[in-house]
C-alpha positions in Angstrom: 9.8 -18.7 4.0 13.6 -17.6 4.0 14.7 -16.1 7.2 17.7 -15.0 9.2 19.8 -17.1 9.7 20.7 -16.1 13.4 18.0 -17.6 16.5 14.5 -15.4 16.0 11.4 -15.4 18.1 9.3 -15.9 14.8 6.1 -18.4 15.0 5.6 -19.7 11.0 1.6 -20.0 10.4 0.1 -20.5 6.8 3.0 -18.9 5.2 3.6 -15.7 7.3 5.1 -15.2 10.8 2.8 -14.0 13.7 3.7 -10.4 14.9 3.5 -11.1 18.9 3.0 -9.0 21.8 6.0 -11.5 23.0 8.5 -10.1 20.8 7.9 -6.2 21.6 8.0 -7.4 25.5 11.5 -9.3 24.9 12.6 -5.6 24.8 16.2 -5.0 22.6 18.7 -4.7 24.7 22.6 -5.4 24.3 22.7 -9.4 23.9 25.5 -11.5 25.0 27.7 -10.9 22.5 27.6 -6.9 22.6 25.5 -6.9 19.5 23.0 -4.3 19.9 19.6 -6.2 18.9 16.7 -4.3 17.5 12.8 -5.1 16.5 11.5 -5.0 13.6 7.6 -5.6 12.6 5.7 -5.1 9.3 3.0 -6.7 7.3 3.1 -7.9 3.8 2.7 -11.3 1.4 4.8 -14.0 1.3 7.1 -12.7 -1.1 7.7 -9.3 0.7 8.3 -11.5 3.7 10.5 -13.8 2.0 12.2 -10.5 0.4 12.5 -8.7 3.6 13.9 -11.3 5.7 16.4 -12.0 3.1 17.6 -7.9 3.2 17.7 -8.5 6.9 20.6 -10.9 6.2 22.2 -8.8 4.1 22.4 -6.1 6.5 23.2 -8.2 9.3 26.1 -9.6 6.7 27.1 -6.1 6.7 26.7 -5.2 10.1 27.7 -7.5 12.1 27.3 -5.6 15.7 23.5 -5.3 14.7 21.0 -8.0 15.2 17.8 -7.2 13.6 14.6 -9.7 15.3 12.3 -9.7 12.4 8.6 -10.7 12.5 5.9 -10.3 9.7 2.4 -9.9 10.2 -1.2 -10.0 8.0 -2.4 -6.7 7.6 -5.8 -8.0 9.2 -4.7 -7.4 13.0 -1.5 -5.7 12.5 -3.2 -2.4 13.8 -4.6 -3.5 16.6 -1.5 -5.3 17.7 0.6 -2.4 17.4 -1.8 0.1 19.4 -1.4 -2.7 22.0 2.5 -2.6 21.9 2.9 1.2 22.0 0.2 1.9 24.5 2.7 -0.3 26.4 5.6 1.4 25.6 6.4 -1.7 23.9 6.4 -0.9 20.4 9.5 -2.8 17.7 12.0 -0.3 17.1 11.5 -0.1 13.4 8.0 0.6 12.5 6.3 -0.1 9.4 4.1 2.3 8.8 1.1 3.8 6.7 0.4 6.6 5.5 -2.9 6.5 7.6 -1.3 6.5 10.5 1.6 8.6 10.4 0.1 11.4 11.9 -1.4 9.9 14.0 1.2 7.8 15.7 3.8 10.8 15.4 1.6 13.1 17.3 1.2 10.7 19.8 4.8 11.2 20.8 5.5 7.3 19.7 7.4 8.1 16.7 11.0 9.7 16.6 11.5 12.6 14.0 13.9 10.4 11.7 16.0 14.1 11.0 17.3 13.8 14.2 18.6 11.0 14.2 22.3 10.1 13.3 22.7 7.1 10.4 20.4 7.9 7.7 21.5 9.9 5.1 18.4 11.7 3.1 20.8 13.4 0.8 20.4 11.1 -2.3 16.3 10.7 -1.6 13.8 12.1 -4.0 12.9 15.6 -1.8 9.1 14.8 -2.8 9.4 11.4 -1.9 11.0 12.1 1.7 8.1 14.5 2.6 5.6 12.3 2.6 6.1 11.1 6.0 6.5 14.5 7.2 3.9 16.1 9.8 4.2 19.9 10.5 8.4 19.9 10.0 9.0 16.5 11.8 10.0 14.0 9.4 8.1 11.1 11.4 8.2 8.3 8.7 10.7 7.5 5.6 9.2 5.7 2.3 10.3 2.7 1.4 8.8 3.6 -2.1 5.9 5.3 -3.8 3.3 4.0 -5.7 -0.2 4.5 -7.4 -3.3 2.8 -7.3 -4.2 1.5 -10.4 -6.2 -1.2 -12.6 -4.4 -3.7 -14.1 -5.9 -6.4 -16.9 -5.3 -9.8 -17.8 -4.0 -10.2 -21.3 -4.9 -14.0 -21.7 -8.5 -13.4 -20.8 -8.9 -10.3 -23.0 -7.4 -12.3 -25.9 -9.2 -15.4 -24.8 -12.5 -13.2 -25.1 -11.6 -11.8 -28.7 -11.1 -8.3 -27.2 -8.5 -5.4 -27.6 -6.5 -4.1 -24.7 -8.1 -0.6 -24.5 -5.1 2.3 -24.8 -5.0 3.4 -21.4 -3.3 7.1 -21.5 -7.0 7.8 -23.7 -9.4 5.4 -22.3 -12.5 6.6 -20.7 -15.1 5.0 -18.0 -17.7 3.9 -20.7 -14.4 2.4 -22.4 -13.8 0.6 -18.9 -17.3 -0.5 -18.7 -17.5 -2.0 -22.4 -14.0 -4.1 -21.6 -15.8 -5.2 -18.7 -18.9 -6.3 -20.0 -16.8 -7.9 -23.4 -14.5 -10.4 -21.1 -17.0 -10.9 -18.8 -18.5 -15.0 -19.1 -20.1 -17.5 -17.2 -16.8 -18.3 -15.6 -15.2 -14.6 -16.0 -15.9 -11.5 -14.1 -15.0 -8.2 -16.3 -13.8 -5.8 -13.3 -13.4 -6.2 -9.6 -14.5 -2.2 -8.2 -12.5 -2.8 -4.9 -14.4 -0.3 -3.7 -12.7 1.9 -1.1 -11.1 5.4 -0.6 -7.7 4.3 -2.9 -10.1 4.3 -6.1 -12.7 7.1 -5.1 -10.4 9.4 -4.9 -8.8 9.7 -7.8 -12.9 10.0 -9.1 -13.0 12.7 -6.7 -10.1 14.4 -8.1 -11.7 14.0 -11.6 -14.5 16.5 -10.1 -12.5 18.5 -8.7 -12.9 17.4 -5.5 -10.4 15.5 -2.5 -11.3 13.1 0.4 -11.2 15.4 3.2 -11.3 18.7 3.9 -8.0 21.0 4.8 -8.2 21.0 8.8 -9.0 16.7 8.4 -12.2 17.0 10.5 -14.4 15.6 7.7 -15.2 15.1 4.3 -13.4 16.9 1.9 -15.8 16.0 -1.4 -19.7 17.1 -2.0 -22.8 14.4 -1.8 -23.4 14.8 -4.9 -20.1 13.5 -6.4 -19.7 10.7 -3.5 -23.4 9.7 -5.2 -22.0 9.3 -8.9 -19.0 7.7 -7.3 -21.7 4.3 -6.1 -23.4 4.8 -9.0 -20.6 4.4 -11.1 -20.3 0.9 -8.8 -23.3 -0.4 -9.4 -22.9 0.5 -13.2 -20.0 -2.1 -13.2 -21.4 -4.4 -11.8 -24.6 -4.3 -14.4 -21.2 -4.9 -16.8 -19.7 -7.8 -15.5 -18.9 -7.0 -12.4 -18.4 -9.5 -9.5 -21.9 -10.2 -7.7 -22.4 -8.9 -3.3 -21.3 -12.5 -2.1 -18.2 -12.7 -4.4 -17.1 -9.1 -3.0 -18.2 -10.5 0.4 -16.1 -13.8 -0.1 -12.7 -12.0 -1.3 -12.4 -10.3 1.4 -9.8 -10.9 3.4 -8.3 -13.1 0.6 -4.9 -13.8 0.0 -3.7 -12.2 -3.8 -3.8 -15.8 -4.9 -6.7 -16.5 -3.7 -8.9 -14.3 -5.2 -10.6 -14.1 -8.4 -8.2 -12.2 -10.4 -5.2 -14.2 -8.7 -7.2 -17.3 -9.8 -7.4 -16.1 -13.6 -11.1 -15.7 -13.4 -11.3 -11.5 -13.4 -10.4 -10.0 -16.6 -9.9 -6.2 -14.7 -8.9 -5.3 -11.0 -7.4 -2.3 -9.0 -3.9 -2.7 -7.1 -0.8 -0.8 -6.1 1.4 -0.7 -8.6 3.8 -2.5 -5.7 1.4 -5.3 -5.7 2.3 -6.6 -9.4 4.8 -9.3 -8.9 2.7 -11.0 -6.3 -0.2 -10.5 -9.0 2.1 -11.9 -11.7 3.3 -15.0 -10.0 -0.2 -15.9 -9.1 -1.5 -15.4 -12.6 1.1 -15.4 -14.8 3.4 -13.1 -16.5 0.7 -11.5 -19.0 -0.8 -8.8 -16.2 -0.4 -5.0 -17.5 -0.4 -2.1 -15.4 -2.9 0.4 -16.9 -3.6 4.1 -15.9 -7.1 5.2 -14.2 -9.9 6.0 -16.8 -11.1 9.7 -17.2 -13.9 11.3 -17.6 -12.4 13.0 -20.6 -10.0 10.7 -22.4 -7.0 12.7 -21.9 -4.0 11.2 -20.2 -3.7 14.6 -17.6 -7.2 14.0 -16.3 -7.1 10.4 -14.8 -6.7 11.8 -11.6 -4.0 9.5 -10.1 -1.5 10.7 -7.2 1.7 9.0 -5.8 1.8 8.1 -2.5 4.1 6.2 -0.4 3.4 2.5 -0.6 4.8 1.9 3.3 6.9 4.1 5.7 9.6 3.1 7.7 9.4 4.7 11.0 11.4 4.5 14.7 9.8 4.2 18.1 10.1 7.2 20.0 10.4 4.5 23.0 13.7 3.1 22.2 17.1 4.5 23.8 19.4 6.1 22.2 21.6 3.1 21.1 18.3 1.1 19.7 17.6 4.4 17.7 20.6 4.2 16.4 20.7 0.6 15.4 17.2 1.5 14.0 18.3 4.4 12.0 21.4 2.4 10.5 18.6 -0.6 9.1 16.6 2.0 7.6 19.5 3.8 5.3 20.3 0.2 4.6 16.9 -0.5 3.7 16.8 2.5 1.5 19.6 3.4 0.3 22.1 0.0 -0.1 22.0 -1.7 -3.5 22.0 -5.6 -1.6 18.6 -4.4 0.0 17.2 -2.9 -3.3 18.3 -6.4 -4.9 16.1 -8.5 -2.3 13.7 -6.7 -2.3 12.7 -4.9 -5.8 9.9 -2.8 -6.3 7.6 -4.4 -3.8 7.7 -1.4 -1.5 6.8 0.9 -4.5 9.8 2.7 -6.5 12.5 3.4 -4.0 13.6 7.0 -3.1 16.8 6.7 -3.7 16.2 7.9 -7.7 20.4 7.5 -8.6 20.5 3.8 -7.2 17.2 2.9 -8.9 18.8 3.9 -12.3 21.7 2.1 -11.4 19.8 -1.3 -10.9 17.4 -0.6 -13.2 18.6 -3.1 -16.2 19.0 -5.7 -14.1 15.5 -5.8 -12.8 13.1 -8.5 -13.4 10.0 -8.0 -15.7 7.2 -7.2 -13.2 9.7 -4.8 -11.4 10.5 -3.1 -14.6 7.0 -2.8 -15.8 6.5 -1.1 -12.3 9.3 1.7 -12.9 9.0 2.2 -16.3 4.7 2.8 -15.6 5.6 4.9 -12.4 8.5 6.5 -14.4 5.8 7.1 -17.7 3.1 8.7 -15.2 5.0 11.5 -13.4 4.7 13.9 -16.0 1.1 13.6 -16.2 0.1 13.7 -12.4 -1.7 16.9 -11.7 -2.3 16.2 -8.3 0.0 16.6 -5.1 0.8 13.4 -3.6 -0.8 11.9 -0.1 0.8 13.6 2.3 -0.1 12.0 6.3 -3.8 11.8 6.9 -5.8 13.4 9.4 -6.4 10.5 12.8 -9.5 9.0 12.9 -8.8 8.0 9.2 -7.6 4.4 9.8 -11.3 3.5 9.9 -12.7 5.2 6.8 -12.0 2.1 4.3 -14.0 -0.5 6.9 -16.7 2.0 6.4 -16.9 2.0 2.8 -16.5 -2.0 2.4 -19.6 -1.8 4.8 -21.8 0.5 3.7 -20.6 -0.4 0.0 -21.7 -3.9 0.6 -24.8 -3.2 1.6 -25.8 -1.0 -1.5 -24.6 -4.0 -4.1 -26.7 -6.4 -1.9 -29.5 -3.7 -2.9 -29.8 -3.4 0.4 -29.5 0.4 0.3 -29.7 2.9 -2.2 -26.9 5.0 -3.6 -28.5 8.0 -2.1 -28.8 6.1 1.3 -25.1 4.9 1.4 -23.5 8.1 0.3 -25.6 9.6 3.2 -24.3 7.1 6.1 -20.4 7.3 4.5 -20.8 10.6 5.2 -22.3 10.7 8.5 -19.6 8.1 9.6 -16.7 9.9 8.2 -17.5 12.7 9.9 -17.7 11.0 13.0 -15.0 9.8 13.0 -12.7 12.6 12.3 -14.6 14.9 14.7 
């Protein structure tokens, strides 16, 4: 993994760096030197780390009075971690956030409203882009990019299997099912349903529907739709889909790892920020495709932009750390040397004039990223993710549960859809 080159408190394990509690305690305070030192935690695969921690050199290059301690983390304790730190006062100075947990962390009082802070300069952002991390006027959290949840396919194994790549602004789900079912083989699932909230909703939007309601104290989408949503599960898996202990077995998975990073899925669903890891671990010949609808027309898919990860600042640091914090983050977004580390892993960058500047120098996964993002705007009928209700960090650990069970045939459609609901609403009571 490259890192910065100055001293860090970083632990390398099986390819990542730990996030400790050690390094939020180390506090950042003015070293020896009079360099103002900062903290900085996300999550992310090897290659965002690798990416990042090369940016962080590049700003540090740059700005020289800044020391920027970085540590990555696994998504899979990264929460918990960070609840730890800022119930402590203890939280990194740069955030990385989620949507998820925006609101949450902002009404807390543990994020600073990035508007009022001196260093980052919105003025070349994308307006919609910038107010997804906004809660109520307080702009708690900056994307690093947008992106959409979408299935992608393997060329090689639909050619290998003697089958056309379907046209994806028409495609439907029986279209979706009968690519499934004609690349599926003894060693080959067709799709992998991933089934959470990222790829029910845009079914919910296809009925009209959305995942929770307008004051975020529960559901937003009928029984009855949540219902068709399973069955639609269970209807790929009767056409090639993966089988309950493969689903079981992934999970948790590294990208290359898992059965479509192994080339032995035809289909799966990712962020469109996820490709390059995708294509290193497969190989070049992975294609971004749109959601299908239930109509066959490209405005009906039901897709949505959302911000792929946030940069926020702790409401904990002083006022020089903010500072420090807030000069990272317009380097981060809006400095061509980070934008050339790091690509479009964080999603299309906000910052739409340096983008097009770059843009002819980008590598093929990154351009098949912009040009599929740049290709879907138009089409969107649906408002972007703005900050979720709290409470709604837990809502995909309920689905993989309770979706698991059903495709051991443990429950019933009927029975799941009930329990998601119950547990949803629980939740954001």
């Amino acid at each position: 993994m490259r890192r910065p080159t100055k001293p860090r408190a970083v632990a390398a394990v099986a390819g990542t760096a730990v996030f400790s509690l050690a390094l939020a305690a180390c506090s950042s305070e003015e070293a020896d030197d009079g360099t103002v030192v900062i903290e900085y935690g996300w999550w992310g695969s090897a290659e965002s780390n690798d990416a990042t921690f090369a940016a962080i050199e590049a700003f540090e290059a740059e700005n020289p009075e800044i020391t920027v301690e970085g540590e990555a983390s696994p998504w899979d304790g990264y929460w918990d971690k960070l609840a730890t730190m800022t119930a402590g006062g203890d939280a990194p100075d740069v955030i990385h956030m989620q949507e998820r947990y925006i609101r949450e962390y902002g009404e807390r009082g543990a994020l600073a409203d990035i508007r009022t802070l001196d260093g980052v300069d919105l003025d070349a952002l994308d307006e919609e882009m910038v107010s997804l991390g906004d809660v109520d006027g307080a702009l708690y959290a900056l994307p690093a990019g947008v992106n959409t949840f979408t299935v992608a396919v393997n060329e090689d194994l639909f050619a290998e299997a003697g089958v056309e790549v379907p046209d994806d602004r028409t495609w439907t789900w029986e279209d979706y099912y009968e690519a499934s079912a004609a690349t599926a083989s003894e060693d080959v699932t067709g799709v992998n349903y991933r089934a959470g909230i990222e790829n029910l909703r845009p079914w919910l939007h296809q009925h009209g529907e959305t995942m929770y309601n307008e004051e975020g104290t529960g559901v937003g989408f009928s029984r009855e739709v949540l219902v068709s949503y399973l069955e639609n599960i269970l209807t790929q898996r009767e056409n090639g889909g993966p089988t309950a202990d493969q689903v079981s077995e992934e999970m948790g998975l590294p990208i290359d790892a898992t059965l479509f990073g192994t080339g032995r899925q035809s289909m799966t669903w990712f962020y469109t920020s996820e490709l390059s890891p995708f294509a290193d671990a497969v190989g070049d010949h992975v294609r971004l495709m749109r959601v299908p609808s239930q109509t066959g027309e490209p405005t009906d898919s039901g897709m949505y932009l959302r911000g792929s990860s946030f940069y926020s600042v702790s409401a904990y640091a002083d006022e020089e750390e903010q500072e420090a914090a807030a000069q990272f983050i317009d380097f981060m977004i809006n400095d061509a040397d980070a934008l050339a580390e790091i690509g479009m892993l964080r999603g299309v960058p906000p910052n739409t004039q340096l983008v097009e500047d770059i843009s002819g120098d980008l590598g093929e996964s990154d351009q098949q990223v912009l040009d599929f993002v740049t290709e879907l705007r138009p089409d969107l009928t649906v408002d972007p993710v703005a900050p979720s209700a709290p409470g709604t960090g837990n809502v995909q650990g309920i689905f993989d549960r309770e979706v698991l069970e059903m495709l051991y045939d443990r429950t019933t459609p009927d029975e799941a859809a009930d329990r998601i609901i119950e547990a949803i609403d629980s939740e954001l009571a």
